[in-house]
C-alpha positions as CSV (number, residue, x, y, z in Angstrom):
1,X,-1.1,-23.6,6.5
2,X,-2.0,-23.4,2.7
3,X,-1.3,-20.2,1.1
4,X,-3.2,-18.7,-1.6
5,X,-2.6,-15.7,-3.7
6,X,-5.7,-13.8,-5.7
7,X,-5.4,-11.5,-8.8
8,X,-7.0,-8.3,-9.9
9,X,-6.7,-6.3,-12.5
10,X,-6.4,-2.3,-11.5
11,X,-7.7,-0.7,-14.3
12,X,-6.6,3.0,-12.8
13,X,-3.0,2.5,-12.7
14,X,-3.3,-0.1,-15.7
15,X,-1.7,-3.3,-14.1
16,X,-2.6,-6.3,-12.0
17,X,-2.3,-6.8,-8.8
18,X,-1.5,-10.1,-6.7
19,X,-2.5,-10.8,-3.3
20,X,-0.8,-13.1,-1.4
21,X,-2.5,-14.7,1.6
22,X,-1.1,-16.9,4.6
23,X,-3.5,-16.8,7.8
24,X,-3.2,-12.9,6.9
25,X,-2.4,-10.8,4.2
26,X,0.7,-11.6,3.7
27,X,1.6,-9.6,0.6
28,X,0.2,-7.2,-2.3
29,X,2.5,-6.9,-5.3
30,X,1.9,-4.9,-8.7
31,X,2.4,-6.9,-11.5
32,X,3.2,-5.0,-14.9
33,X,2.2,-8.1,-17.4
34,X,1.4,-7.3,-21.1
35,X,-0.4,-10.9,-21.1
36,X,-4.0,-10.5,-19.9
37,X,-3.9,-12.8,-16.5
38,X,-6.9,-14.7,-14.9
39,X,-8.3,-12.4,-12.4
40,X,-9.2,-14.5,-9.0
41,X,-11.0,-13.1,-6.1
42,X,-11.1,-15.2,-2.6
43,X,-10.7,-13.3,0.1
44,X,-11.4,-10.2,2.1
45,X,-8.9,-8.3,1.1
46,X,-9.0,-9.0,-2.4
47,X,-12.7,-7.9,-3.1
48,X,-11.5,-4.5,-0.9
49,X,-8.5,-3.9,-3.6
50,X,-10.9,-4.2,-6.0
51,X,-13.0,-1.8,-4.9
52,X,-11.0,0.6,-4.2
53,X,-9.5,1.0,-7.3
54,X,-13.0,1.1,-8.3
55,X,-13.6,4.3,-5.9
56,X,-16.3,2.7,-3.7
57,X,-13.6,2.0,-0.4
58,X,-11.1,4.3,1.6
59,X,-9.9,2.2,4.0
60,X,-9.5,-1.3,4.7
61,X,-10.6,-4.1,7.3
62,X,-8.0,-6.6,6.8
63,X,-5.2,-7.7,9.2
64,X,-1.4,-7.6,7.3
65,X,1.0,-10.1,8.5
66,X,4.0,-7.6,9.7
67,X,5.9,-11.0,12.1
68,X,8.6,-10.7,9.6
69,X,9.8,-7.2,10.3
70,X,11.6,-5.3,12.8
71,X,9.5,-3.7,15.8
72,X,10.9,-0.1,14.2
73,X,9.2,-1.0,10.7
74,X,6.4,-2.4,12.3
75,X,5.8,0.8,13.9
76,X,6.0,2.7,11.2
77,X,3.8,0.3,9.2
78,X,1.0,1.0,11.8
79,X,1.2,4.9,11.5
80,X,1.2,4.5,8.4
81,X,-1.8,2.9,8.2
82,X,-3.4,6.1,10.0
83,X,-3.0,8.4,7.3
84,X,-6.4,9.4,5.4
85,X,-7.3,8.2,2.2
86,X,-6.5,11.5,-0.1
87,X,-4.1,12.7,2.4
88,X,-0.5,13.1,2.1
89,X,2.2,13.1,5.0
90,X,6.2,13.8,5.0
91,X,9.0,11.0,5.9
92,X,9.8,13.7,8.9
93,X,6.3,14.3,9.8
94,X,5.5,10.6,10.0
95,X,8.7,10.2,12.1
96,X,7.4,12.6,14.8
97,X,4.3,10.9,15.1
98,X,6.1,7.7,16.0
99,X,8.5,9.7,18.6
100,X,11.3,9.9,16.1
101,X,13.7,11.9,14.3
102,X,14.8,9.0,12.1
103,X,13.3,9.9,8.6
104,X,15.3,7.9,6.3
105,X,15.3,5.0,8.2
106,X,11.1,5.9,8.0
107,X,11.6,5.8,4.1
108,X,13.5,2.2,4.7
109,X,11.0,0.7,6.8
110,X,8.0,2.0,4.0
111,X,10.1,0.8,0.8
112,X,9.9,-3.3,2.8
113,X,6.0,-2.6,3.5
114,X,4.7,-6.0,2.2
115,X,1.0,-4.5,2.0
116,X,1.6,-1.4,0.2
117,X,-2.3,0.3,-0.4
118,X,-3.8,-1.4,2.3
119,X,-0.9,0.0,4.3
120,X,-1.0,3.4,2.5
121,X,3.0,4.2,2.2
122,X,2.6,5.9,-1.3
123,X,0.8,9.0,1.2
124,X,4.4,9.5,2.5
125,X,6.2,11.7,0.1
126,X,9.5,14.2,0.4
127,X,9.2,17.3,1.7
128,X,10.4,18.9,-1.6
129,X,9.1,15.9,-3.8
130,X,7.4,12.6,-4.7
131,X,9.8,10.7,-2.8
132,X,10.3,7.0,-3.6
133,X,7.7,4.1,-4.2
134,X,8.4,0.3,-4.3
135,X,6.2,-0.1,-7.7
136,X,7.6,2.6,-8.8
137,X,6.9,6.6,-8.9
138,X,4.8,7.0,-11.5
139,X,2.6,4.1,-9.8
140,X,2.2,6.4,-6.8
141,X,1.8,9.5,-8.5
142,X,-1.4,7.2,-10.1
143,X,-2.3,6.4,-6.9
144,X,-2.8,9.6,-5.5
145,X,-4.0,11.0,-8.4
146,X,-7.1,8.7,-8.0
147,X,-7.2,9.4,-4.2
148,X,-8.1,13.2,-5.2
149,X,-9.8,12.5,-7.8
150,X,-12.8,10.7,-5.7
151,X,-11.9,12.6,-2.5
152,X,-10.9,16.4,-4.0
């Protein structure tokens, strides 16, 4: 199976973004590049990025290739996907609503999340904080900042 990957340019948290592709999403990535990159749109899930960064989407249609990870992280991955666009939920509150008390291991299975905006992990935060963010904090701090700023 060929894979492909696309590229967008996220003008609200000011870096591109590359989408990775297999029969599935297979992966999103930010990409902090002070060389302007070709921007290539292919797929589903690419034009979706796009536009949500633009504010026209809140959710997304496309499946994300989670074969390569633990049932655990799958399951968290899945929740995760649940939570509201403009929302924010706890590592301990999305533990109990998976059945668990496990909230680090929560915070491990997010921080491996190969889709990370189409599975919305950066709407987990600490209780008493921002908590962690793959791309970075102030990447999710951006990205929730534009969540509330086209869904106050």
């Amino acid at each position: 199976m060929m894979k492909a990957n696309d590229i967008i340019f996220a003008e609200a948290i000011g870096c591109y973004i590359e989408i990775g592709y297999g029969s599935e999403l297979r992966c999103v990535r930010f990409i902090k590049s002070k060389e302007r990159l070709k921007e290539k749109k292919t797929r589903t899930a690419s034009f979706e990025l796009d536009e949500y960064f633009k504010g026209k989407r809140t959710d997304f249609s496309c499946a994300v290739d989670l074969s390569g990870l633990s049932p655990f992280a799958q399951k968290v991955l899945s929740e995760a996907r649940n939570i509201s666009y403009g929302r924010t939920v706890t590592y301990s509150e999305l533990a109990e609503r998976i059945g668990s008390r496990a909230f680090r291991a929560v915070g491990r299975a997010l921080a491996i999340n190969p889709a990370p905006i189409v599975i919305p992990c950066h709407r987990v935060v600490a209780r008493n904080g921002m908590g962690g963010f793959s791309a970075g904090v102030d990447i999710k701090i951006r990205l929730l900042e534009l969540e509330q700023k086209m869904h106050p």
